[in-house]
C-alpha positions in Angstrom: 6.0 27.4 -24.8 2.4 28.0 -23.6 1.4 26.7 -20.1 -2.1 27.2 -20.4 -3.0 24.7 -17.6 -1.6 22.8 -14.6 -2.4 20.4 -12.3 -0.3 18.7 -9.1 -0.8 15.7 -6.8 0.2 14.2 -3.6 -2.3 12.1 -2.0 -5.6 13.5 -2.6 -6.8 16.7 -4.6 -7.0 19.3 -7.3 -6.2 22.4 -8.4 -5.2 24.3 -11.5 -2.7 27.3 -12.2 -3.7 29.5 -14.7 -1.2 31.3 -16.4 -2.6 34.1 -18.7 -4.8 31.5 -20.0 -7.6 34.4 -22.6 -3.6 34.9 -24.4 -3.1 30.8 -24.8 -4.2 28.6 -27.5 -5.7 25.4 -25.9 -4.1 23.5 -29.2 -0.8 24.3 -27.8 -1.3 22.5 -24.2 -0.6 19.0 -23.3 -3.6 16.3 -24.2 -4.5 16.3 -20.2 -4.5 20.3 -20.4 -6.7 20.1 -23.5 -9.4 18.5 -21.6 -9.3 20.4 -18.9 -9.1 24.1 -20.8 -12.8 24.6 -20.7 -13.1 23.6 -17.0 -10.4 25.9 -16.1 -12.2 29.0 -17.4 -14.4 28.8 -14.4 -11.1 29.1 -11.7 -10.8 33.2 -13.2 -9.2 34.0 -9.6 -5.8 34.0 -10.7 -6.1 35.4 -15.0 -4.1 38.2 -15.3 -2.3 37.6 -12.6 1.8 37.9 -13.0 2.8 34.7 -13.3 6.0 33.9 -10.7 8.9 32.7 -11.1 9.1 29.5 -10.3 5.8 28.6 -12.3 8.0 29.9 -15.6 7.2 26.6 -17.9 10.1 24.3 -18.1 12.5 24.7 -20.8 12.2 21.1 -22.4 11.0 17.9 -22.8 12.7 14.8 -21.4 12.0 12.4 -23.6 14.7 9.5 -22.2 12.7 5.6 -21.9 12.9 6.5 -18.2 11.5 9.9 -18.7 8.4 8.2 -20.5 7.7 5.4 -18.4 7.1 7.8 -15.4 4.8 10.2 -17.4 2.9 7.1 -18.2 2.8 6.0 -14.6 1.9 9.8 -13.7 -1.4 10.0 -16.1 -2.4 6.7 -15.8 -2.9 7.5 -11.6 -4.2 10.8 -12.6 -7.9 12.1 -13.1 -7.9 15.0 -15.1 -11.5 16.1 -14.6 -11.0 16.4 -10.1 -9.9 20.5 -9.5 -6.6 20.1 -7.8 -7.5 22.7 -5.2 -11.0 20.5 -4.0 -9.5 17.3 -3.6 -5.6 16.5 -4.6 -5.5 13.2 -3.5 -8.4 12.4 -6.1 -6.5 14.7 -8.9 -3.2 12.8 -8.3 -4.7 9.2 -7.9 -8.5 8.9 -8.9 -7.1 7.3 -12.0 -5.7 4.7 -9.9 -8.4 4.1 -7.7 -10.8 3.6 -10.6 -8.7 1.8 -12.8 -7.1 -0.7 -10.1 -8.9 -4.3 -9.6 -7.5 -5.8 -6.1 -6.1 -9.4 -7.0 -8.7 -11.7 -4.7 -5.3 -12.8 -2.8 -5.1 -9.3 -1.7 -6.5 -6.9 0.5 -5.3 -3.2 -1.1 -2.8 -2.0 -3.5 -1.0 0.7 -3.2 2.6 1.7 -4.3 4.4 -0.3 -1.8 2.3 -3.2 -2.1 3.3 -2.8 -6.5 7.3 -2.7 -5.7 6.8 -5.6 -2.8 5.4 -7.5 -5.4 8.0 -7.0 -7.9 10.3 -7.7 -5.3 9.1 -10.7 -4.2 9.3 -12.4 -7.9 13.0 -11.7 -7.9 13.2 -13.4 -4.5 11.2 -16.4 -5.6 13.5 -17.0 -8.8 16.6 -16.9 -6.5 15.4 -18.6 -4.0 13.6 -21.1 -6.1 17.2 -21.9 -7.6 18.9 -25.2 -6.7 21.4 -24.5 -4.5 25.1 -25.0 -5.3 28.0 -26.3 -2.9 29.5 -23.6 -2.3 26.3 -21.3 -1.7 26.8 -19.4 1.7 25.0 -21.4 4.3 22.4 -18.9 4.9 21.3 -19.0 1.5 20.7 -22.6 1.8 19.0 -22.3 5.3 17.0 -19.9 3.6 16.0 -22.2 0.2 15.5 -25.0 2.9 12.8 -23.2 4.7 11.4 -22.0 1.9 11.3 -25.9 0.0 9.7 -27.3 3.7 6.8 -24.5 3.1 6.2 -25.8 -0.4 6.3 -29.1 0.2 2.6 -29.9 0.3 2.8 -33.3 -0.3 4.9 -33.7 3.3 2.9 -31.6 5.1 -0.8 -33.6 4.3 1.3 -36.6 5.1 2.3 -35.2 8.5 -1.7 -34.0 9.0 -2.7 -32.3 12.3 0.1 -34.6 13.9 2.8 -32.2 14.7 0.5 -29.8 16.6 -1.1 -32.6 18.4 2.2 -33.8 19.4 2.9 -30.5 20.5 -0.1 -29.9 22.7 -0.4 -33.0 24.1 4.0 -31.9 25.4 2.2 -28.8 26.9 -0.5 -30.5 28.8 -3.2 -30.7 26.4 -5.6 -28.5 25.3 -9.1 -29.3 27.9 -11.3 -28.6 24.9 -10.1 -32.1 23.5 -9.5 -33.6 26.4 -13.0 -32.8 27.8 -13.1 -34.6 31.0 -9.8 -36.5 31.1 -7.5 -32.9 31.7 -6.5 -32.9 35.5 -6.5 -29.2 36.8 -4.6 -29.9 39.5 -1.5 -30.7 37.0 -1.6 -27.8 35.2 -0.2 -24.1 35.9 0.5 -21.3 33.8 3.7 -20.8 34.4 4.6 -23.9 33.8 3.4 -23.8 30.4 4.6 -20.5 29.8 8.3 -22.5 30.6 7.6 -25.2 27.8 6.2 -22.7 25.3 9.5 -20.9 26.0 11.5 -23.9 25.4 9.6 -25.2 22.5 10.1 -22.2 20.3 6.4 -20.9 20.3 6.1 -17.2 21.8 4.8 -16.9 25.3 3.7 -13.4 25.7 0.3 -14.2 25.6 -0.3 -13.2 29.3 2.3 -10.7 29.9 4.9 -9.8 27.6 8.6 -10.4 28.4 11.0 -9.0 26.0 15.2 -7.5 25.9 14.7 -4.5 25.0 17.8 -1.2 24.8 17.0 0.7 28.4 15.6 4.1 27.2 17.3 6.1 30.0 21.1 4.5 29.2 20.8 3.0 25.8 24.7 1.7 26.1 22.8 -1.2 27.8 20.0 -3.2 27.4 16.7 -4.0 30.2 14.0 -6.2 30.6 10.9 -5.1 29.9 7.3 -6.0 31.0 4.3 -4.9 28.7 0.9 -6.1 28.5 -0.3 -9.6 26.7 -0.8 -9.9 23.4 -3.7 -10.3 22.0 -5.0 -12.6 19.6 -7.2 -9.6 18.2 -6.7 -6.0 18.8 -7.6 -4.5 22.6 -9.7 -2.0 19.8 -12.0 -4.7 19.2 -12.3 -7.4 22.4 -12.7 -4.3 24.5 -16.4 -3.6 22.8 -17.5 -7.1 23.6 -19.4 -10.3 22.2 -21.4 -7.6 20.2 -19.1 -6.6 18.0 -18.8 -8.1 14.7 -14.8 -8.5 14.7 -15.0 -10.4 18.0 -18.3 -12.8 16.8 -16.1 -13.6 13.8 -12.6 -14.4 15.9 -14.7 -16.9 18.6 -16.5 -18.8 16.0 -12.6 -18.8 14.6 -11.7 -20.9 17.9 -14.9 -23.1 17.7 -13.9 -24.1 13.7 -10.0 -24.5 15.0 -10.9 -26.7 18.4 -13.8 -28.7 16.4 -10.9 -29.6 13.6 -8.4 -31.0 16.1 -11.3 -33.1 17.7 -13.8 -31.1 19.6 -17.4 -31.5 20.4 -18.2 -28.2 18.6 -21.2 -27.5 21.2 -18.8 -28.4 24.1 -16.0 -26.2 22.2 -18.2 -23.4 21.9 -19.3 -24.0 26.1 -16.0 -23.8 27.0 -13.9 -21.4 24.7 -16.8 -18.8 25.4 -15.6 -18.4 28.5 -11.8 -18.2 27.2 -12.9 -15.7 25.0 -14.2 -13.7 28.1 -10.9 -14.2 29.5 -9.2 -12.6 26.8 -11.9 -9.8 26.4 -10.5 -9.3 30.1 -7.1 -8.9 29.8 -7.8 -6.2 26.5 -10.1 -4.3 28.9 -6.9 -4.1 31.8 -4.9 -3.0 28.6 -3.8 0.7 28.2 -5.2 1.8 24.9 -2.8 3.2 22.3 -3.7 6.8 22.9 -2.3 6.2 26.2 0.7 4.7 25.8 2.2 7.5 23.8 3.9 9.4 27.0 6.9 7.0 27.0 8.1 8.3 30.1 4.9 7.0 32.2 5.6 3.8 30.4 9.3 3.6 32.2 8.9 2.3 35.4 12.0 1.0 36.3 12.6 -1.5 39.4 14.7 -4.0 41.4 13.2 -8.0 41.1 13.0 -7.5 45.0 10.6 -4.5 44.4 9.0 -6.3 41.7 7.8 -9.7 43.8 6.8 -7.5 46.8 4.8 -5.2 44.8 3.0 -8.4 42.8 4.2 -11.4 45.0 1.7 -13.9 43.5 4.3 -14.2 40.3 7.3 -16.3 40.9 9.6 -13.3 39.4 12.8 -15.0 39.8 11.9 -18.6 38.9 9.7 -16.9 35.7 12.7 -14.5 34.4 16.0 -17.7 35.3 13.0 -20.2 33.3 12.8 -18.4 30.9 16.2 -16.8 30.2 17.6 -19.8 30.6 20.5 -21.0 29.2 21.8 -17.7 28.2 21.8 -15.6 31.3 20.2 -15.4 34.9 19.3 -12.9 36.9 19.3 -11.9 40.9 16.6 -9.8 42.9 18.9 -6.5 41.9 18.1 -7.4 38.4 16.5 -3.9 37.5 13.2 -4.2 35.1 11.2 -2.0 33.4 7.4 -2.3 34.1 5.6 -0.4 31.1 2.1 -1.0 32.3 1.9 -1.6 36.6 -1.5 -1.1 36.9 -1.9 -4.2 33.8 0.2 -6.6 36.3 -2.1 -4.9 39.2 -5.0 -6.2 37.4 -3.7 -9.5 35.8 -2.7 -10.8 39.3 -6.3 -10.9 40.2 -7.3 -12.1 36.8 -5.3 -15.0 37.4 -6.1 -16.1 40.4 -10.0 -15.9 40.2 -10.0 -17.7 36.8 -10.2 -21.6 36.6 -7.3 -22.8 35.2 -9.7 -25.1 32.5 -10.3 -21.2 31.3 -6.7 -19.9 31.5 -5.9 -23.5 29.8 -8.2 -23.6 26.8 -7.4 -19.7 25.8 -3.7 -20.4 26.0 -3.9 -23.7 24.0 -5.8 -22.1 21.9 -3.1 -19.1 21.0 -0.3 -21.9 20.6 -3.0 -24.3 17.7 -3.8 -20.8 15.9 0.1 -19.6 16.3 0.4 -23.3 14.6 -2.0 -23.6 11.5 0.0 -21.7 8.7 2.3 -24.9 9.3 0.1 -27.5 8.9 -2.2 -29.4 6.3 -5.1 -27.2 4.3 -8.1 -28.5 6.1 -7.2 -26.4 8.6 -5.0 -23.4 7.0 -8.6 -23.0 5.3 -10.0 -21.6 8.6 -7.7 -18.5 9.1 -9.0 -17.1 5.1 -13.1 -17.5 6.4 -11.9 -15.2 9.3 -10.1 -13.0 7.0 -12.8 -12.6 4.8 -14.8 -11.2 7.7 -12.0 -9.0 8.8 -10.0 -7.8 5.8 -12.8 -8.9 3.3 -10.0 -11.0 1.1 -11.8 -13.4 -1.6 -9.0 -15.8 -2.2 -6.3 -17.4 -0.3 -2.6 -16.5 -1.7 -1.2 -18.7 -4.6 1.2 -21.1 -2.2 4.5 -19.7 -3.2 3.5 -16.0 -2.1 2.3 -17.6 1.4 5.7 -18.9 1.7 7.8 -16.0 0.1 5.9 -14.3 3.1 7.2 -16.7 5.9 10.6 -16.6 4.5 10.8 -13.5 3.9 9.3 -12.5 7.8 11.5 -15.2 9.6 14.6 -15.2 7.5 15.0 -11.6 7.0 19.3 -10.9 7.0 19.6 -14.2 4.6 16.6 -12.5 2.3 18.6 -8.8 2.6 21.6 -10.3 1.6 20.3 -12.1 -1.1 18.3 -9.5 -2.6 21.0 -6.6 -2.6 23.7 -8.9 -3.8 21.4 -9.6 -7.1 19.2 -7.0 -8.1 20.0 -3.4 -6.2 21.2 -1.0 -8.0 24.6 0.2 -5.6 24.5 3.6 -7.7 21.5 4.2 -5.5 23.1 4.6 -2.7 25.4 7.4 -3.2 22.2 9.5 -4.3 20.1 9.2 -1.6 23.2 9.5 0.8 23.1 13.4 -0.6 19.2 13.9 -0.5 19.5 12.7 3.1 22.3 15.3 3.7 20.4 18.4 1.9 17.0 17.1 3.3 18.6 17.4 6.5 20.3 20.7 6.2 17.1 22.2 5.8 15.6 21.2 8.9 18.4 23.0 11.0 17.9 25.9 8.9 13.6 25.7 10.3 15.2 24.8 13.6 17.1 28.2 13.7 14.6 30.5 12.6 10.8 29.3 14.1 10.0 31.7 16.7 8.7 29.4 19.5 11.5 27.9 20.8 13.6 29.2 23.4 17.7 29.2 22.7 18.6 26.5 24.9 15.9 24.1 23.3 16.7 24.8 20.3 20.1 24.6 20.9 19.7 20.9 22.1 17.3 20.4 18.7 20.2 21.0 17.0 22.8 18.9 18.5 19.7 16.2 17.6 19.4 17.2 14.1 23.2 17.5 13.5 23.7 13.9 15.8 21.0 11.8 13.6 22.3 8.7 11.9 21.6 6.7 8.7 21.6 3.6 7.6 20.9 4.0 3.4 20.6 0.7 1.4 22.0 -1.8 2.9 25.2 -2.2 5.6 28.2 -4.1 3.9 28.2 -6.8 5.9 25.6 -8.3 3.6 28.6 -8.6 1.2 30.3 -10.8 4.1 29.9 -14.6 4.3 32.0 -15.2 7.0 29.7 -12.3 8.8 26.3 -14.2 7.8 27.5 -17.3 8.1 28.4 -16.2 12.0 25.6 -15.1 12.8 22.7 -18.1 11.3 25.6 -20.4 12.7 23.1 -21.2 15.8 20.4 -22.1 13.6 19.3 -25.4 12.3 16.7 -25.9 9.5 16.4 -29.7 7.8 14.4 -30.7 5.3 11.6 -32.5 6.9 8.4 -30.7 8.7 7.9 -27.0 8.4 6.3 -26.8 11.8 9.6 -27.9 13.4 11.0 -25.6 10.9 9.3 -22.8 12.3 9.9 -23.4 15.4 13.1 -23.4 15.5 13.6 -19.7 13.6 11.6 -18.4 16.5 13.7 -20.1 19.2 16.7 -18.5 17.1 15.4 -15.4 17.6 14.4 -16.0 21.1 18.1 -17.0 22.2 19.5 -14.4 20.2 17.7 -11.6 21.9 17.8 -12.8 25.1 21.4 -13.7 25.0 22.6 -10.0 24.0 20.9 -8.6 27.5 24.3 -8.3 29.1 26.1 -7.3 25.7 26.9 -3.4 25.3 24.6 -1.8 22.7 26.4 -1.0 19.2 23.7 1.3 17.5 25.7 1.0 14.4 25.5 -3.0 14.6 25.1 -4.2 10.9 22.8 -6.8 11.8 20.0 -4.1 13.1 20.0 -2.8 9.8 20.1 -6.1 7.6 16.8 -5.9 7.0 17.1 -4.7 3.4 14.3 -5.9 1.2 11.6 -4.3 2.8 9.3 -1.9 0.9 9.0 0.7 4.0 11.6 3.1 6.3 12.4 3.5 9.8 13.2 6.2 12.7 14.6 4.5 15.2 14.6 6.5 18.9 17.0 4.9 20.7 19.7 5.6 18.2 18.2 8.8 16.7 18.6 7.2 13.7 16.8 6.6 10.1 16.8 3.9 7.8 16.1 3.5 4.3 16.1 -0.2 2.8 17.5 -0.9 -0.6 13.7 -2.5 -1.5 12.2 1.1 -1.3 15.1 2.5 -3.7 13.2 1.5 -6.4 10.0 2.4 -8.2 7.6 5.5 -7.8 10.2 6.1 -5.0 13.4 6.7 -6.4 15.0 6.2 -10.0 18.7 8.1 -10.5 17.5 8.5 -14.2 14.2 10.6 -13.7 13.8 13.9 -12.8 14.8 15.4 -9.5 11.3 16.4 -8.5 10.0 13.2 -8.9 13.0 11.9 -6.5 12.5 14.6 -4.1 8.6 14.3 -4.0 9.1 10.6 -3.3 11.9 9.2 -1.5 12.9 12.9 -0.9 9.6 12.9 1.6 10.1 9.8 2.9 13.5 10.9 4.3 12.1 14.3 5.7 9.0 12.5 7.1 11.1 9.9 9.3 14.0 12.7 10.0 10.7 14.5 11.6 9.5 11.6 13.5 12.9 12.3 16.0 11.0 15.4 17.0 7.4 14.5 16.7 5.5 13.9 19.7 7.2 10.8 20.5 10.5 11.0 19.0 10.8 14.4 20.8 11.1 13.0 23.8 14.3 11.7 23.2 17.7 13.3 23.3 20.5 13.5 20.6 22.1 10.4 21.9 18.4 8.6 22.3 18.3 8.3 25.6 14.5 9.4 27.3 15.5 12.6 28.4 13.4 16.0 28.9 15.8 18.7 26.6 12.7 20.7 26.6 11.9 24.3 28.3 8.4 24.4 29.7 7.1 27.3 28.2 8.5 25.8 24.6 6.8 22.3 25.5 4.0 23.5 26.1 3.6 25.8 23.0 4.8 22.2 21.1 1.7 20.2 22.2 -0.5 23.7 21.0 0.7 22.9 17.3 0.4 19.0 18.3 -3.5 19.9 19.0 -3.8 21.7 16.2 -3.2 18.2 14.0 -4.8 16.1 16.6 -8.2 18.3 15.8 -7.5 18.8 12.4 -7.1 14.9 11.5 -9.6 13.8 14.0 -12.4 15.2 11.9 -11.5 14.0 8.9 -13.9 11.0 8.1 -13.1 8.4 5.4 -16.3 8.0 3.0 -15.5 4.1 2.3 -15.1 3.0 5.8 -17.6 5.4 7.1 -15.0 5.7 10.1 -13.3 9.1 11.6 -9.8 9.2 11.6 -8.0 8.7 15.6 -6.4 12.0 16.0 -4.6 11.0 19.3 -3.4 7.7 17.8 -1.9 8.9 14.2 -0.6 12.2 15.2 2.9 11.1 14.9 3.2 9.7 11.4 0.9 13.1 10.9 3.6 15.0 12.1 6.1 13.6 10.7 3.6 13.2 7.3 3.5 17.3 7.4 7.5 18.0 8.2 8.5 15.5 6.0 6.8 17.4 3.1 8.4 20.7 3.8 11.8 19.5 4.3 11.7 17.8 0.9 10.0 20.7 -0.9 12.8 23.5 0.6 15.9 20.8 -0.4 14.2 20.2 -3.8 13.9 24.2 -4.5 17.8 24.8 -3.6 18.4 21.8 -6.0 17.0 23.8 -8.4 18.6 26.9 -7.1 21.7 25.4 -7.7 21.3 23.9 -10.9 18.4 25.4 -12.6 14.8 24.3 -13.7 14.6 20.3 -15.1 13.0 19.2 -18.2 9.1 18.4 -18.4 7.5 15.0 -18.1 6.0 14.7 -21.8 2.3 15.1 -21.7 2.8 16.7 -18.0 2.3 20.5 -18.8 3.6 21.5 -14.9 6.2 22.7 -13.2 9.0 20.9 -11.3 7.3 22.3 -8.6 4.1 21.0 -9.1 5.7 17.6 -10.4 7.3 17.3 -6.8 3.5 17.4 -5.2 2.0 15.3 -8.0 5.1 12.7 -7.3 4.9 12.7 -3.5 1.0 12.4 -4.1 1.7 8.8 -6.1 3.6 7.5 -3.6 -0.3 7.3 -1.8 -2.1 6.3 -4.4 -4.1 3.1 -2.6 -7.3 1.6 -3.1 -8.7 -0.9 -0.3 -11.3 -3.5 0.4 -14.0 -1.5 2.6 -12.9 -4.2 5.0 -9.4 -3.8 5.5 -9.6 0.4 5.4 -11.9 -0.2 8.8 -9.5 -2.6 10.3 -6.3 -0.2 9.4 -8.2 3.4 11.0 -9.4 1.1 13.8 -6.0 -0.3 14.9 -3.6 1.8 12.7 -1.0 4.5 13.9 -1.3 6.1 10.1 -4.1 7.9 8.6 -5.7 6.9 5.2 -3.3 7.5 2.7 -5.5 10.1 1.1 -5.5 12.2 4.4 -1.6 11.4 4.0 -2.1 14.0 0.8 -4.9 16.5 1.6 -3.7 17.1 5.5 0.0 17.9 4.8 -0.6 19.9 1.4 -3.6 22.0 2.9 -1.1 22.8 5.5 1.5 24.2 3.5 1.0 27.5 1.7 3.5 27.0 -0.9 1.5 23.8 -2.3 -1.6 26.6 -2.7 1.1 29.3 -4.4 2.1 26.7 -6.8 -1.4 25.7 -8.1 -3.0 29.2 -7.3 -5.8 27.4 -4.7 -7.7 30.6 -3.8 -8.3 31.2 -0.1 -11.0 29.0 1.3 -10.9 26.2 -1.2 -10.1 23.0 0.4 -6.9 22.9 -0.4 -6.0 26.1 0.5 -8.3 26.6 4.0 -7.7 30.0 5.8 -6.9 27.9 9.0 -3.5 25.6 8.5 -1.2 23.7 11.2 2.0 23.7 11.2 4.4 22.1 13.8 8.0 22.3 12.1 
């Protein structure tokens, strides 16, 4: 069989292998390789060359329904007439980008967003069933929250009462109220207590949270971080000026003149709320800075604590707000992420007005409130999205509450979805990838040459000591298990505010009253979460999780090729196994504790190679959002993008060791090793609202998916050897970074 021409993909690119190509008769070559014959005349580096031996052409066709269906998928993403060695990403998924139309409702599509959607239609059918006696409770919590969302007809009845109701418990929002609010009734703790006890969150000037103490993650801590803010610190800290911000105040103004406001007097006074706000981002630590986890621990006694910022009631705020689960005593040890944002926040507070402090906090607890209420004023948050994430249409109703259920109620929702419609088979697949995927990382971990023995020795003990959770836990099989632990929540059919409410006062309690339980890292709960379309590293348990919803798809399928599987889901493992040793991740041990296992010397030759992809993503610019890349703030998921690659690539090639070279794609005229690229490549294939690709390099910790492709393929010589990218091209450039 001739292979006259090929072409690979990952994320963004193009390039061809040539393979004798004056001896081959274009009629003889795929219908892609046909239209690409003449081009690839003009690419002469590599005729005549001897052609290795792993670009041999495949020995067959696979031409099984699933076989087919992935070919299809391949093309269709594919554009034939992009070199693979100039631009892969474009190669692999121009196709898609000029071919896909984003629904109005939505602000991208990419592959996760196609399997979430899929996903989400099975849920709705289930969910939408009516439920039978002897349904496990949490399935009927679960159809009950889901019937108070869709219950339009209730909720117009009920209005703008509930939230009114509610603010009026808190002490009213002044912006209503105009002059009947009395200041001197009003403090902030206070109505930090009733936000507390009403279910709403109350982080919104400093952020309380349980959290597993990084130094001894046996136990748990308290933790103290910054506020959080009602839009990114990325875009209050540039002012008034900036377009984001303009859009989020007149936001408040439409919200406050809904409920009853003056709009000139709302406008008067949430000004200066917004100034407030714009404040507390600008005493924020940006993300760049908060990537050294061990200057965020600073651990201390309650004593410490009230002497070092005594104008907080510490021990009245933590026994208010802990309350009824636990208490705590001055040798209560908490970790303070941020000092120098209490520092700051302490003067904040005390040279604001309270009518300032007031309005911005009532106003976090109405917008926290409209998704539950009537459409007059659900109709606000979509005119401030449109700005934002340029969306055109609000989502059909059942998607908007598919969402909510699927966000608040997400053990019931993992349950329900693996007990239906996964595929247990799965499982047992990926279990081996993860295994083989893994091997080869402690084969690069014994034989780079910058690390010193007893580093690498403690690498790995990491590698080797690295958990995962694969599908699903067991427990999602269990009713008596569920059923145990929803017991505590109670959701009635009535109003979906209320409902709300209570799930977040669930999760309050639940959180709060582990803080004096030991930690299980293998808890099953932890690792419900099983319809999600995404994966996890966790550090604390040097562990990594793959959800049943992302065994699915362009992913994973048991009947398709193996370079498909290892291109897709075979990356995704090797990317989050890297993220326990990328700049984060690295700087904890084997057991996840925040230790140091590092030599200096070795360190310091790690954060070289960190610079290396710092600089070399930092100057890549997306064309569409006319934006560059934050090296500092993506370099993890870089790392991680760039390990996660090679890992998979090395496990794939001893699959094939093993077992010998699989069957072509029909109408693919490649490789399996240039399927694997062109399969990891699909997995980016994304096209976005001009909008929405600003907000996600403004405030994201990934790069655009297309740098997701180009970066970690232009880094790897073997992508160049297996589509012949002569030295220079884009794809191949004479300076690569490499970390593991």
């Amino acid at each position: 069989m001739c292979s006259a021409l090929a072409a690979a993909a990952f994320a963004i690119g193009l390039v061809f292998t040539i393979h004798n190509i004056e001896n081959c008769d274009a009629a003889s070559t795929g219908t892609i390789a046909k239209i690409l014959f003449s081009t690839a005349k003009t690419l002469s580096g590599s005729i005549g060359q001897k052609v290795p031996e792993v670009l041999l052409p495949l020995p067959e066709i696979c031409n099984t329904t699933e076989c087919k269906n992935t070919a299809s998928s391949v093309l269709k993403n594919m554009d034939p007439t992009v070199e693979p060695c100039d631009d892969f990403y474009r190669f692999a998924c121009g196709g898609f980008h000029k071919n896909t139309i984003i629904p109005d409702d939505k602000t991208s599509v990419n592959t996760f967003s196609i399997i979430s959607d899929k996903l989400q239609k099975q849920l709705r059918a289930s969910i939408e069933e009516e439920s039978k006696p002897d349904d496990p409770r949490p399935f009927k919590l679960l159809k009950t929250y889901y019937q108070n969302c869709m219950n339009l007809t209730h909720i117009e009845e009920e209005g703008l009462d509930p939230l009114h109701r509610n603010l009026k418990e808190l002490g009213g929002w002044p912006v209503l109220m105009n002059n009947s609010w009395v200041e001197d009734d009003w403090s902030w703790t206070e109505s930090v207590y009733k936000l507390r006890k009403m279910g709403y969150l109350f982080n919104f000037f400093i952020d309380l949270s349980v959290y597993t103490h990084l130094k001894n993650n046996t136990k748990r801590v308290i933790q103290l971080d910054q506020a959080t803010l009602g839009v990114s610190r990325e875009y209050l800290s540039r002012g008034l000026r900036d377009r984001i911000v303009k859009a989020y105040f007149n936001y408040m103004v439409d919200i406050a003149q809904i409920l009853g406001a003056d709009r000139d007097y709302a406008a008067e006074q949430l000004k200066e709320s917004l100034e407030f706000e714009i404040k507390l981002a600008n005493i924020s630590l940006p993300s760049e800075k908060r990537r050294n986890i061990t200057a965020l621990y600073n651990a201390m006694t309650i004593a410490e604590l009230s002497k070092r910022f005594p104008s907080i009631p510490w021990i009245e705020y933590f026994n208010t707000i802990l309350a009824p689960t636990t208490s705590v005593t001055e040798d209560e040890v908490v970790v303070v992420n941020v000092p120098t944002f209490i520092t700051e926040l302490e003067k904040l507070l005390m040279k604001t007005p309270k009518r300032v402090l007031a309005n911005y906090l009532m106003w976090r607890v109405a917008e926290s409130s409209i998704d539950y209420l009537d459409d007059e004023i659900r109709k606000q948050p979509f005119e401030f999205y449109k700005i934002t994430k340029g969306i055109k249409k609000r989502k059909p109703r059942w998607k908007e509450c598919m969402d909510f259920a699927s966000d608040d109620l997400l053990i019931s929702v993992g349950a329900l979805y693996v007990r239906k419609y996964f595929n247990k088979d799965a499982k047992s697949t990926v279990v081996e990838m993860v295994s083989d995927i893994r091997n080869e990382f402690i084969k690069i971990l014994h034989t780079i040459d910058w690390m010193d023995n007893k580093t690498r020795e403690a690498a790995l003990d990491k590698a080797k000591s690295m958990t995962t959770h694969i599908a699903y836990p067991e427990e999602l099989f269990d009713d008596e298990k569920l059923e145990k632990f929803y017991e505590k929540l109670e959701i009635s059919s009535g109003s979906y505010l209320e409902s709300a409410l209570n799930l977040t006062l669930f999760g309050t309690e639940y959180a709060f009253e582990i803080l004096r339980k030991p930690v299980n890292k293998s808890e099953w709960i932890y690792h419900g979460m099983s319809a999600i379309v995404n994966a996890y590293y966790s550090n604390t348990e040097n562990s990594i999780e793959l959800p049943a919803g992302l065994l699915q798809g362009a992913f994973f399928n048991s009947d398709r090729p193996k370079y498909m599987n290892y291109g897709a889901i075979g990356y995704a493992i090797g990317h989050e196994i890297t993220h326990g040793f990328d700049d984060l991740g690295r700087q904890f041990d084997k057991n996840g504790n925040l230790v140091n296992w590092w030599g200096e010397e070795t360190e310091k030759k790690f954060l070289q190679k960190a610079k290396c992809i710092i600089y070399q993503y930092g100057n890549y610019t997306s064309k569409e959002a006319q934006l560059n890349v934050n090296g500092v703030t993506t370099q993890g998921e870089n790392i991680a993008d760039n390990g996660g690659i090679k890992l998979a690539y090395l496990a794939y090639k001893k699959w094939v060791r093993r077992n010998g070279p699989e069957a072509q794609l029909p109408g693919l005229n490649y490789t399996g090793q240039q399927m694997f690229w062109l399969s990891t490549a699909n997995t980016w294939c994304s096209k976005f609202r001009p909008e929405k690709l600003k907000l996600s390099i403004t405030t994201g910790l990934h790069s655009p998916p297309e740098f997701r492709v180009l970066g970690p393929m232009s880094n790897m010589p073997k992508f160049s050897k297996d589509f012949n990218c002569p030295l220079g091209t884009i794809m191949n450039p004479r300076h690569k970074c490499t970390v593991w």
